[in-house]
C-alpha positions in Angstrom: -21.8 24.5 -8.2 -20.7 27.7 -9.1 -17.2 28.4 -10.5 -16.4 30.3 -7.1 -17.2 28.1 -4.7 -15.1 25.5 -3.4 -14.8 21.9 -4.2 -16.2 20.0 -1.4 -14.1 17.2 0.1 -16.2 13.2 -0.1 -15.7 10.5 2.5 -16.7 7.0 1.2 -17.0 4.0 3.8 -15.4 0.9 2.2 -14.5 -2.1 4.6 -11.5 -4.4 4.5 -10.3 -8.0 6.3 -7.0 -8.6 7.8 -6.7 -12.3 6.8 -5.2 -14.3 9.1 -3.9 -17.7 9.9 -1.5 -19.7 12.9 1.5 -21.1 11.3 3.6 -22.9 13.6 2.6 -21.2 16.5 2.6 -17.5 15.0 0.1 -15.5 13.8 0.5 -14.8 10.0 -1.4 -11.8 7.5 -2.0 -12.2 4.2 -1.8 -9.3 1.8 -2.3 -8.5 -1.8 -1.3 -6.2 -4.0 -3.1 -2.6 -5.5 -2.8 -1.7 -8.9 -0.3 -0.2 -8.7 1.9 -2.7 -6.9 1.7 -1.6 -3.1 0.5 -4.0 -0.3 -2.6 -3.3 1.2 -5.4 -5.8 2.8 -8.1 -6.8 1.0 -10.5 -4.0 0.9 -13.7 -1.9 -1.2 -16.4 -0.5 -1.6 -19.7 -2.1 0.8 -22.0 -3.6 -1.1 -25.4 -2.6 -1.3 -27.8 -4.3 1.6 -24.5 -5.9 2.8 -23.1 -5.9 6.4 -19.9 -4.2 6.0 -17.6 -7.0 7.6 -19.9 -9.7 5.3 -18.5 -7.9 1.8 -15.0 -7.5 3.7 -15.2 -11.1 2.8 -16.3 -10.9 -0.1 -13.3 -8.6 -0.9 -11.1 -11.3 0.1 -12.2 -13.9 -1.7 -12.2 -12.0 -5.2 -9.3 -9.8 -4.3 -7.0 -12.6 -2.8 -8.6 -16.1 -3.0 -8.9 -16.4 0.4 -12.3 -17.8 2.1 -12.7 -17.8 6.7 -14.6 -16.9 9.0 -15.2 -13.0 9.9 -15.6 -11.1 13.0 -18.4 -8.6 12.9 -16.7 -6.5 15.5 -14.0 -3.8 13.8 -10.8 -3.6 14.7 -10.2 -0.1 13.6 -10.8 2.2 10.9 -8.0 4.0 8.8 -8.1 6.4 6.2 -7.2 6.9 2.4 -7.1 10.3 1.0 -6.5 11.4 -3.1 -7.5 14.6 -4.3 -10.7 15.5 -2.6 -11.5 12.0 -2.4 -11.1 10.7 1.1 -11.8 6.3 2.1 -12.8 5.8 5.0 -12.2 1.4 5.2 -13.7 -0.5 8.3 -11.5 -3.3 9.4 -12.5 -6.9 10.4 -10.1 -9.9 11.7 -11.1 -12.9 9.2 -9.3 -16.1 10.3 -8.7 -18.4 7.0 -10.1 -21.5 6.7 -9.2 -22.2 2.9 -6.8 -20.7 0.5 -7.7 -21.4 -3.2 -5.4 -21.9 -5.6 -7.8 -19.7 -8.6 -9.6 -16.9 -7.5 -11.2 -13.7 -9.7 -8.5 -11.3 -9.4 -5.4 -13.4 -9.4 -4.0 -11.9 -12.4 -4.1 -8.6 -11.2 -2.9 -9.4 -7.8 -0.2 -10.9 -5.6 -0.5 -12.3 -2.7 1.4 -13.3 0.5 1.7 -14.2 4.3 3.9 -12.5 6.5 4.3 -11.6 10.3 1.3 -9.1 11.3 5.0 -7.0 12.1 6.3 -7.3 8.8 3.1 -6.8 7.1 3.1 -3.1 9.0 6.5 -2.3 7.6 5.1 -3.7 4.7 2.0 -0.9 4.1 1.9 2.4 3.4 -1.0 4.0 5.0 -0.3 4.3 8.7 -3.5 3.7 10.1 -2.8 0.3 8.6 0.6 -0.5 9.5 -0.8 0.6 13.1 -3.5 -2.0 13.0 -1.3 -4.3 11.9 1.4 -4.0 14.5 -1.8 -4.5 17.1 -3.6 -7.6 15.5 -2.1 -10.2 18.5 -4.0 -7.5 20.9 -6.9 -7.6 19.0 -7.1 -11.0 18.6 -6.7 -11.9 22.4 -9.1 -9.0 22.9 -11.7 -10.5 20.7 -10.9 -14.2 22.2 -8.7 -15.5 19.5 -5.9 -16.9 21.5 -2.3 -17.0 19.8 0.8 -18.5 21.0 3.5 -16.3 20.8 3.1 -12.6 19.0 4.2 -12.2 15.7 7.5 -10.9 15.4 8.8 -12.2 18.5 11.3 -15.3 18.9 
């Protein structure tokens, strides 16, 4: 590239899980921390020869030490964007069967389980939060029945 020309701007697909379970009649998200502290879902890059919502999965089992059963239809997309750098992350509903107690990246990570509502507030990239705020639509849209929304008494 020559010194004139303009950087060009790179869009990477990654794919992520919203981790999910029914406590008590209310659907609950799990999320984990980045690196540098913010909550964010489980998420990275797809790994090569991998569906994207099977390494979603796999993200959640290094990233939070979570293990369930993913949907392979998205729930929506949204977008991360440093420099000229711009993540594109396919999300998938993954309802959690087990939660272990070591996982790879616990000491890098936190984790926790909030209302899908308070995990929106929660976020910083809006795409997110909105998928978030919509997960007990998306769930009775994909079939997953819930009790009561999340967030509501």
């Amino acid at each position: 590239m020559a010194a004139s020309e303009p950087a060009r701007r790179q869009t990477i697909i990654q794919s992520g899980v919203v981790p999910y379970r029914r406590r008590r009649g209310r659907v609950e998200v799990l999320l984990v921390t980045t690196g540098r502290g913010r909550a964010i879902v489980p998420k990275g890059h797809i790994a090569s020869g991998w569906a994207a919502h099977t390494s979603a999965a796999n993200e959640a089992f290094e990233e939070a030490g979570v293990i369930g059963v993913v949907d392979d239809r998205s729930i929506g997309r949204f977008m991360i964007t440093r420099g000229l750098r711009t993540r594109s992350i396919l999300v998938y509903p993954m309802r959690v069967t087990l939660v272990l107690d070591s996982w790879p990246e616990m000491t890098r990570r936190d984790r926790w389980w909030m209302s899908s509502a308070d995990a929106a507030r929660a976020v910083e990239y809006r795409g997110l939060a909105r998928i978030l705020r919509a997960l007990p639509d998306h769930l009775e849209r994909l079939g997953v029945t819930t009790a009561r929304r999340s967030g509501s008494a």
